[in-house]
C-alpha positions as a Markdown table, in Angstrom:
| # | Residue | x | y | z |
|---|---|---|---|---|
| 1 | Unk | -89.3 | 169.1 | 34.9 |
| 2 | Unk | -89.1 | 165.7 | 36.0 |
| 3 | Unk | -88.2 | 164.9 | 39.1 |
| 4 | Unk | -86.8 | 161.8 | 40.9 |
| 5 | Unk | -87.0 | 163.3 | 44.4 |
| 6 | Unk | -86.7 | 166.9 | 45.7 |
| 7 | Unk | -86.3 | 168.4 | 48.8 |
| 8 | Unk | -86.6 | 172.4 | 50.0 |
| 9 | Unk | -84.5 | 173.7 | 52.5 |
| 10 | Unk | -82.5 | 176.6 | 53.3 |
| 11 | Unk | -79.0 | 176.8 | 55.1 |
| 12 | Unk | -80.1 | 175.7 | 58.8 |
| 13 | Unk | -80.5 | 171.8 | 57.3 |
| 14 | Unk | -77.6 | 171.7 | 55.5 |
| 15 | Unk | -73.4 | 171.8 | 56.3 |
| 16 | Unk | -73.0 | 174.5 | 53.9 |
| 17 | Unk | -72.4 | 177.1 | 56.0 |
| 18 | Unk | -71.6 | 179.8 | 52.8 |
| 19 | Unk | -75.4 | 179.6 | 51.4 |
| 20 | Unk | -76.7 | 180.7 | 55.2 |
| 21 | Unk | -79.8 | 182.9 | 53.8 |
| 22 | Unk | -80.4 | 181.7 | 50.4 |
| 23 | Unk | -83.5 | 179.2 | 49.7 |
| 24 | Unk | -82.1 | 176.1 | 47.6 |
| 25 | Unk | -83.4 | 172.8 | 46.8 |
| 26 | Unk | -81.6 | 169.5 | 46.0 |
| 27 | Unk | -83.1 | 167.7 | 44.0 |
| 28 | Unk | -82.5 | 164.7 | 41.5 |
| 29 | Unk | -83.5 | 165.6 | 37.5 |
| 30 | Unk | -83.7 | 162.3 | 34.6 |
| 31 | Unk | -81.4 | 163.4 | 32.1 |
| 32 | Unk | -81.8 | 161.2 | 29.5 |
| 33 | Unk | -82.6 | 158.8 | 31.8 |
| 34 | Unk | -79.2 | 159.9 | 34.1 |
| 35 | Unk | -80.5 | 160.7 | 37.5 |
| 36 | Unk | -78.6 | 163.7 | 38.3 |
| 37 | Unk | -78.3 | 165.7 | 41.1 |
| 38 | Unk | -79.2 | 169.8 | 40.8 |
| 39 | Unk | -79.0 | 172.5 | 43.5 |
| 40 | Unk | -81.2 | 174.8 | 42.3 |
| 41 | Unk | -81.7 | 178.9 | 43.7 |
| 42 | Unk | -82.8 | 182.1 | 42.9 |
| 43 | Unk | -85.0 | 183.0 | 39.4 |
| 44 | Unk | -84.5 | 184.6 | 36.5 |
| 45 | Unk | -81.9 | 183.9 | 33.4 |
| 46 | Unk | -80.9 | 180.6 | 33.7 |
| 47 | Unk | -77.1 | 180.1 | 34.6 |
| 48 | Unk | -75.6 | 176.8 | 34.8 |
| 49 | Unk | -71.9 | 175.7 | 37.3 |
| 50 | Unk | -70.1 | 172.8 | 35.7 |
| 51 | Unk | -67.4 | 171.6 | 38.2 |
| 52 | Unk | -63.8 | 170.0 | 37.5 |
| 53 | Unk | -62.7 | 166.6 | 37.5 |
| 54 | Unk | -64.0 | 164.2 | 40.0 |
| 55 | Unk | -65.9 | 167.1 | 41.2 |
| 56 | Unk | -69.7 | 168.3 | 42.7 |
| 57 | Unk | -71.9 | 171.0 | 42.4 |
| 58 | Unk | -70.6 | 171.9 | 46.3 |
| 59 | Unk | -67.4 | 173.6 | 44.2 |
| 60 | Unk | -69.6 | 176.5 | 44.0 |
| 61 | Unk | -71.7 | 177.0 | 47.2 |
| 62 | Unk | -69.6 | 180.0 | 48.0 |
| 63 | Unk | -71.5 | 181.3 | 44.4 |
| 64 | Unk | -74.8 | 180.1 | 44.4 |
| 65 | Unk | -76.2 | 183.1 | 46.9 |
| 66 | Unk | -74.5 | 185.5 | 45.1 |
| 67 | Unk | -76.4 | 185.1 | 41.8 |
| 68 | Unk | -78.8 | 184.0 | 43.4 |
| 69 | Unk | -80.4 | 187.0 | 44.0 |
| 70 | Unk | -80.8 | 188.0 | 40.1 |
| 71 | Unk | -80.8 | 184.3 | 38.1 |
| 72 | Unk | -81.8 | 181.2 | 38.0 |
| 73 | Unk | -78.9 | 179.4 | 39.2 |
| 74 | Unk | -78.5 | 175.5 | 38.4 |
| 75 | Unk | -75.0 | 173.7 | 39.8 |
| 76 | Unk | -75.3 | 170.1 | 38.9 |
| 77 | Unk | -72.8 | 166.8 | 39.6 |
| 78 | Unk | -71.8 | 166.2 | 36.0 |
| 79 | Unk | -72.5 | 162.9 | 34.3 |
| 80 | Unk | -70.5 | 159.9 | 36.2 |
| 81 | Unk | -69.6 | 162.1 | 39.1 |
| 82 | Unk | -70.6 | 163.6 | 42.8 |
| 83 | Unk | -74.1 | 161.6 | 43.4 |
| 84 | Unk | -75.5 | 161.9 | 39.5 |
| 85 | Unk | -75.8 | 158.5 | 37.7 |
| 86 | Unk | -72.3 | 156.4 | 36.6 |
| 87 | Unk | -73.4 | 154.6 | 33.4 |
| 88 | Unk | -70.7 | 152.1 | 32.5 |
| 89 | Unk | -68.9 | 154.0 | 29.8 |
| 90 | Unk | -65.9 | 156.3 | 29.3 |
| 91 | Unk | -66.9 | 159.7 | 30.1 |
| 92 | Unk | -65.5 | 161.7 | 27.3 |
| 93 | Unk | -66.4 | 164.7 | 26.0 |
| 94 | Unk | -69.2 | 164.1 | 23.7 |
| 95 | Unk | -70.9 | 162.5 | 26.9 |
| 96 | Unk | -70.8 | 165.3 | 29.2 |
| 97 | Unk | -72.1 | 167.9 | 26.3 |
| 98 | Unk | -75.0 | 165.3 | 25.7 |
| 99 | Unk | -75.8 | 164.7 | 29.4 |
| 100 | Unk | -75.7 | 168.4 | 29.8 |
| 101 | Unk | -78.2 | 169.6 | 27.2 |
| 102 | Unk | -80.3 | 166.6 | 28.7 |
| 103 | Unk | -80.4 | 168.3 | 31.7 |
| 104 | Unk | -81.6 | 171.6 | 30.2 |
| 105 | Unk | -83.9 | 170.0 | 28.3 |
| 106 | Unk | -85.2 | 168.4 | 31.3 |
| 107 | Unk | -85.4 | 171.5 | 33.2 |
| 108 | Unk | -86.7 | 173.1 | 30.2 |
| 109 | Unk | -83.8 | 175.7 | 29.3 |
| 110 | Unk | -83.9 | 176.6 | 26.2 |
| 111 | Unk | -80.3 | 178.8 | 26.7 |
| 112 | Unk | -78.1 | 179.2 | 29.3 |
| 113 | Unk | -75.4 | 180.7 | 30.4 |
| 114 | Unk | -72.4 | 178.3 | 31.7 |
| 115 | Unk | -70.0 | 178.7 | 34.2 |
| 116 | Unk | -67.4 | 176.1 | 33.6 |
| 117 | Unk | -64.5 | 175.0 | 36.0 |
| 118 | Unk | -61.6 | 173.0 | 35.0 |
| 119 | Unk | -63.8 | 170.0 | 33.2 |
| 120 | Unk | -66.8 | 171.9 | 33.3 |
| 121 | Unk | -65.6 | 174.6 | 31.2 |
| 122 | Unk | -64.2 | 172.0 | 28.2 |
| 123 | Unk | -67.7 | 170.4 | 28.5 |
| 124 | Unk | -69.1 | 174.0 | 28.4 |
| 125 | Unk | -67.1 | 175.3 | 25.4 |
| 126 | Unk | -67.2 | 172.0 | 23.5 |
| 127 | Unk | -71.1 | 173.1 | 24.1 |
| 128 | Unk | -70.8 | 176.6 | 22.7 |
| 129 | Unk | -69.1 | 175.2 | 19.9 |
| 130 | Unk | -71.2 | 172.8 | 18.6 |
| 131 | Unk | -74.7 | 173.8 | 19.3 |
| 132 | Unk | -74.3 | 177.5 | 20.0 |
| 133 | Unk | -77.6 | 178.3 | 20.2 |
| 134 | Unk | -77.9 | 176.9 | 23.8 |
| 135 | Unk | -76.0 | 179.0 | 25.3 |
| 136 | Unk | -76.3 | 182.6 | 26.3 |
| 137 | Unk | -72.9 | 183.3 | 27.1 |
| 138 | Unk | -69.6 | 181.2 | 28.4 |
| 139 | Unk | -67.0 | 181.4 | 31.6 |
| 140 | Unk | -63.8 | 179.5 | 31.4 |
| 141 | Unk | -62.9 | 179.0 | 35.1 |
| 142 | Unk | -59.1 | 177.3 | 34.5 |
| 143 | Unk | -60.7 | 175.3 | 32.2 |
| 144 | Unk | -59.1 | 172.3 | 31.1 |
| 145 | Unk | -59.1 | 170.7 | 27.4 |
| 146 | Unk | -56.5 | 172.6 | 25.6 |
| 147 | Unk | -53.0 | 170.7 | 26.2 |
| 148 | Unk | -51.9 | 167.2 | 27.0 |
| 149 | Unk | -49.8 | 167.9 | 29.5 |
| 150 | Unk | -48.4 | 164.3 | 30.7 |
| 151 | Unk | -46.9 | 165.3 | 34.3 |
| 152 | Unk | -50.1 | 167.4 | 35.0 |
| 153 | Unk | -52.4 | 164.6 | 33.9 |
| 154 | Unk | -50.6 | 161.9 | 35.5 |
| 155 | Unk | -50.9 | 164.2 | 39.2 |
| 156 | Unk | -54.6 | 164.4 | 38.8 |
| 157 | Unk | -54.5 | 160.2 | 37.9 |
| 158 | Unk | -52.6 | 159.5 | 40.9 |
| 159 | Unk | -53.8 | 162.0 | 43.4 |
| 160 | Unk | -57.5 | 161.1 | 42.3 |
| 161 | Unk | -57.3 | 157.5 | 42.2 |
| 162 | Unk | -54.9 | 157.1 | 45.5 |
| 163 | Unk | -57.9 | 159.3 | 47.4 |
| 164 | Unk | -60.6 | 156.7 | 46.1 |
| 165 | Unk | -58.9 | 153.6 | 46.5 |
| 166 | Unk | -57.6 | 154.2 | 50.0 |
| 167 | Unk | -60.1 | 155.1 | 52.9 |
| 168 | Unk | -57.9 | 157.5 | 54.4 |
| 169 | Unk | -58.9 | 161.3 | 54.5 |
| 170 | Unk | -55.9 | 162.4 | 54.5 |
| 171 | Unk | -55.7 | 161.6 | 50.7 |
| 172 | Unk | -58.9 | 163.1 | 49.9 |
| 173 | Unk | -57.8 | 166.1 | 52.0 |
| 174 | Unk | -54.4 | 166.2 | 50.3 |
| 175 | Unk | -56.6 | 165.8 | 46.6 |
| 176 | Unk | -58.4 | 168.9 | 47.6 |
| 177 | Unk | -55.7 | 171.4 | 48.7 |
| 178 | Unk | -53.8 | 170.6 | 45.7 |
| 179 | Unk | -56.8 | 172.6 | 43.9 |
| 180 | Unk | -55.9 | 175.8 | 46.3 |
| 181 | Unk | -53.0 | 178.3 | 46.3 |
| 182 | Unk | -53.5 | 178.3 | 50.3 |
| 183 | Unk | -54.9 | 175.1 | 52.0 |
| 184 | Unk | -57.0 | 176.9 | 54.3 |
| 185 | Unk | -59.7 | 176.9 | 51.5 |
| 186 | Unk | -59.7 | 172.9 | 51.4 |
| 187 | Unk | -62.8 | 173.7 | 54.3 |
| 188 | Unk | -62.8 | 170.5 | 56.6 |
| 189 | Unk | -66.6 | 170.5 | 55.2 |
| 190 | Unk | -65.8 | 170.1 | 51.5 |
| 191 | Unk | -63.0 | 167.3 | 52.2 |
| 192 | Unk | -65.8 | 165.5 | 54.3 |
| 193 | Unk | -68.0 | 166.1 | 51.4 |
| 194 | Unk | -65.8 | 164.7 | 48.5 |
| 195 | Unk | -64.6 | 162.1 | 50.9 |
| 196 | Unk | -68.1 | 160.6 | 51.0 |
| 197 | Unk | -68.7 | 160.9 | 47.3 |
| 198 | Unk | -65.3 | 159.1 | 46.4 |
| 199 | Unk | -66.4 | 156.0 | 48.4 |
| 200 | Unk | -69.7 | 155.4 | 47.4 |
| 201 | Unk | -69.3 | 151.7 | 45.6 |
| 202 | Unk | -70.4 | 153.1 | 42.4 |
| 203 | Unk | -67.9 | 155.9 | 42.7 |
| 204 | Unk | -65.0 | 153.7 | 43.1 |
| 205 | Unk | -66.1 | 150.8 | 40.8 |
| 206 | Unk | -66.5 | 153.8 | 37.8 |
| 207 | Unk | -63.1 | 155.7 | 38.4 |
| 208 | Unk | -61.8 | 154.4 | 35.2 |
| 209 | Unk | -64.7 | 155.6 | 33.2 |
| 210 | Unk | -64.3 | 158.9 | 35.3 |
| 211 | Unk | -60.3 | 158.8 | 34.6 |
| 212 | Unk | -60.4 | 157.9 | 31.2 |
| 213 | Unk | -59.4 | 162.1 | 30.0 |
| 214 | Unk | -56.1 | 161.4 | 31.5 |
| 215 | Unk | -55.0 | 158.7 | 29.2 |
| 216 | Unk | -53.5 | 160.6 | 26.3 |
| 217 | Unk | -54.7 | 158.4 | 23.2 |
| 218 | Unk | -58.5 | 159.7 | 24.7 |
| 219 | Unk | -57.3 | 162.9 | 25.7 |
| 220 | Unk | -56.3 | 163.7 | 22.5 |
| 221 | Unk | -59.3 | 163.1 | 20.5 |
| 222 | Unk | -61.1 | 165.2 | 22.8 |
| 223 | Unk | -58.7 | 168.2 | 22.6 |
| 224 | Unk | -59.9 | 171.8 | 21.9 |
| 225 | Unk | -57.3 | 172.9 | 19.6 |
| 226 | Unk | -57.4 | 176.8 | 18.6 |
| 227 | Unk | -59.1 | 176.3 | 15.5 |
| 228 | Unk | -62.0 | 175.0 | 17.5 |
| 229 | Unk | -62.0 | 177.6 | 20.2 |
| 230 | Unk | -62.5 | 179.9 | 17.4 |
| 231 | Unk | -65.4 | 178.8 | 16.3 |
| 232 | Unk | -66.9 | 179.6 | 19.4 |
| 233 | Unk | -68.9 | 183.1 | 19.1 |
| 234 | Unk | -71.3 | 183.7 | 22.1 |
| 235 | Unk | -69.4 | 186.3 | 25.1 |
| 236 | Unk | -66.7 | 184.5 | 26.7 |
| 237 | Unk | -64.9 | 185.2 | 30.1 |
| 238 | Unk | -61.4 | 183.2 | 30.8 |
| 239 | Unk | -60.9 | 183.3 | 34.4 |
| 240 | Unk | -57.3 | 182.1 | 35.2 |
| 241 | Unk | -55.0 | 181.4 | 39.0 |
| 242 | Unk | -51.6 | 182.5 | 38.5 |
| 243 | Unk | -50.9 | 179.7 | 40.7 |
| 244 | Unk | -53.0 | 176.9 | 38.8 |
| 245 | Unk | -51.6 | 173.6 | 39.6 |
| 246 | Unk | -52.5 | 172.1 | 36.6 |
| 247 | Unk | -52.3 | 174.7 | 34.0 |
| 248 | Unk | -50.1 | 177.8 | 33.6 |
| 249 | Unk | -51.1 | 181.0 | 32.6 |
| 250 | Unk | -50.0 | 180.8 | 28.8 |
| 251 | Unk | -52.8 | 178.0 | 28.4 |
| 252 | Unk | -55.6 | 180.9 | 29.6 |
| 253 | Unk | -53.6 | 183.7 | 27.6 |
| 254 | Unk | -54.0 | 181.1 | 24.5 |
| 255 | Unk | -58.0 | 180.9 | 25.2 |
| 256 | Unk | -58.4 | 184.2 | 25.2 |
| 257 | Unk | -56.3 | 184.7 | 22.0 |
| 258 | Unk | -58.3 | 182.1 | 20.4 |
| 259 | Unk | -61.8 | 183.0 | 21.1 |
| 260 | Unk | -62.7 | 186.3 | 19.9 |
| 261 | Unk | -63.9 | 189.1 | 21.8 |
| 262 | Unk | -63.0 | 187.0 | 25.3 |
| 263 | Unk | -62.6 | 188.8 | 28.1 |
| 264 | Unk | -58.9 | 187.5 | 30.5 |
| 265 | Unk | -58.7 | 187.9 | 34.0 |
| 266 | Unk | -55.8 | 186.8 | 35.9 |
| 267 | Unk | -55.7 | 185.7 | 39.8 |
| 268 | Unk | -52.9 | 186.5 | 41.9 |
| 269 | Unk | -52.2 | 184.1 | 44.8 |
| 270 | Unk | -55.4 | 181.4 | 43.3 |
| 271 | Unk | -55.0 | 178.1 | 42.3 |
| 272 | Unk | -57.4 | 176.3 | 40.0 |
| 273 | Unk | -60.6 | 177.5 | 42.4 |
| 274 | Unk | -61.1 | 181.2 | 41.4 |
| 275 | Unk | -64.6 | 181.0 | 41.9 |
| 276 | Unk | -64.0 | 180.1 | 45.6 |
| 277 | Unk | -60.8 | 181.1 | 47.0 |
| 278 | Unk | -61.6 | 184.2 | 45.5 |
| 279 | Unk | -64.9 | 184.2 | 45.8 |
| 280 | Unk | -66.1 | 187.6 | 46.4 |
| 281 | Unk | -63.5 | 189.0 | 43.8 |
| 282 | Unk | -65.3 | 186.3 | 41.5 |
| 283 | Unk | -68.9 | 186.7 | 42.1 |
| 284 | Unk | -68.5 | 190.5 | 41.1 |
| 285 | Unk | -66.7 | 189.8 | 38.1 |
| 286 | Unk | -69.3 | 187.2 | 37.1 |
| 287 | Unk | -72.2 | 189.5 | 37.3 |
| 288 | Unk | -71.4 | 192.5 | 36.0 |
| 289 | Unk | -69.7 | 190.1 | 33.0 |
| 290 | Unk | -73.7 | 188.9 | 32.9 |
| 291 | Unk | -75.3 | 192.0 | 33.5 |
| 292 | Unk | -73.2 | 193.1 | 29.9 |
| 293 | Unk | -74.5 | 189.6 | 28.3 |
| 294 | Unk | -77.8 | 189.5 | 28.9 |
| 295 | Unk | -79.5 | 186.3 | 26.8 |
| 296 | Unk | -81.2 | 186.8 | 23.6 |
């Protein structure tokens, strides 16, 4: 593994009050010469969390001590975003599969198994299509990549770009509780958080490159259309929010129908988190899905 710097701790250094108990690192992996930031826990089969649009690997730290105890659990800020490098290109799909298989290859995983949330899980099955070999098995978290929806892409534009441009939390806490069916679950820790990461300089000066899925002429070149979700063959789990703000449930019922032998669960009252407002509901789900799909 190579390692740009790397520190051990365990909840009582850190604001994350959900991973009280489990041991952790941060620490920052070259991925193809990307330095990208990793919380890393637990041991065992490797299993990968891929957050959404101008996300961070803090989406899932209600998760993380949950597998914990029987993988080896790897949550990452995707290429361009939280505190991993912003190379001075468009981020489109291509580039996230790339930068992730960097990673692994960095980390030395040879397979993995991917959790994928909204962005994350089109980077994650645009993965399991094209080099299926790398990964063990797939979850499709109101994963994005399937429609060009204009009015829903032109929310997360505006919403995401008014939060960077303006230093005013109140944008970055109205950015986050537009993920959650009850705003209680935008914590005051992760708007602090995202707040941070969407005024670093670097942040702000790369939102276009960050942004650039929302134009439609990009969007749809990047598009998983069915005939490409059926190519994908490894065990697949669509996780869906009835009340998904950017994606309604015939989009997960279309995934499902497409890739096949996929597992659909639906979400009553969740929005486009399931793996945290629902996150006890979710954890089980994930690991007995696991426990049936163990890796090759």
């Amino acid at each position: 593994m190579t390692l740009l710097e790397e520190t051990d701790m365990t909840l009582a250094e850190t604001i994350w009050t959900e991973l009280t108990g489990t041991e952790f690192r941060i620490t920052t992996v070259d991925a193809g010469g990307v330095p990208t930031r990793s919380l890393q826990a637990g041991s065992g089969e490797p299993v990968i969390f891929l957050h959404g649009t101008s996300g961070h690997l803090e989406a899932f730290t209600r998760n993380l001590g949950a597998h914990a105890d029987r993988y080896a659990c790897h949550a990452i800020d995707m290429l361009g975003h939280g505190y991993t490098g912003k190379p001075d290109y468009p981020y489109e799909i291509p580039r996230y599969r790339d930068h992730l298989l960097a990673y692994m290859d960095a980390v030395g995983i040879e397979s993995a198994h991917i959790v994928g949330e909204s962005l994350g899980g089109w980077v994650g099955a645009r993965t399991a299509i094209d080099v299926p070999d790398r990964i063990a098995s797939l979850q499709l978290l109101c994963a994005g990549g399937t429609v060009a929806n204009p009015q829903v892409m032109e929310r997360i534009r505006t919403s995401t770009r008014e939060a960077v441009s303006r230093d005013d939390v109140e944008l970055t806490r109205a950015r986050m509780r537009l993920l959650m069916a009850d705003p209680v679950d935008a914590t005051e820790e992760l708007v602090a958080v995202r707040h941070a990461i969407y005024h670093q300089p670097d942040f702000v000066e790369n939102i276009d490159n960050l942004l650039c899925l929302q134009n439609m002429e990009v969007r749809l070149r990047n598009v998983l259309r069915p005939e490409h979700l059926a190519q994908i063959t490894v065990p697949t789990l669509v996780v869906w929010g009835r009340n998904n703000p950017f994606g309604e449930v015939p989009e997960a019922n279309a995934m499902h129908e497409a890739i096949a032998g996929s597992e659909l669960v639906l979400f009553d009252e969740c929005g486009h988190w399931p793996q945290h407002e629902q996150a006890a509901r979710y954890n089980e789900l994930s690991l007995e899905f696991l426990a049936k799909h163990p890796a090759p």
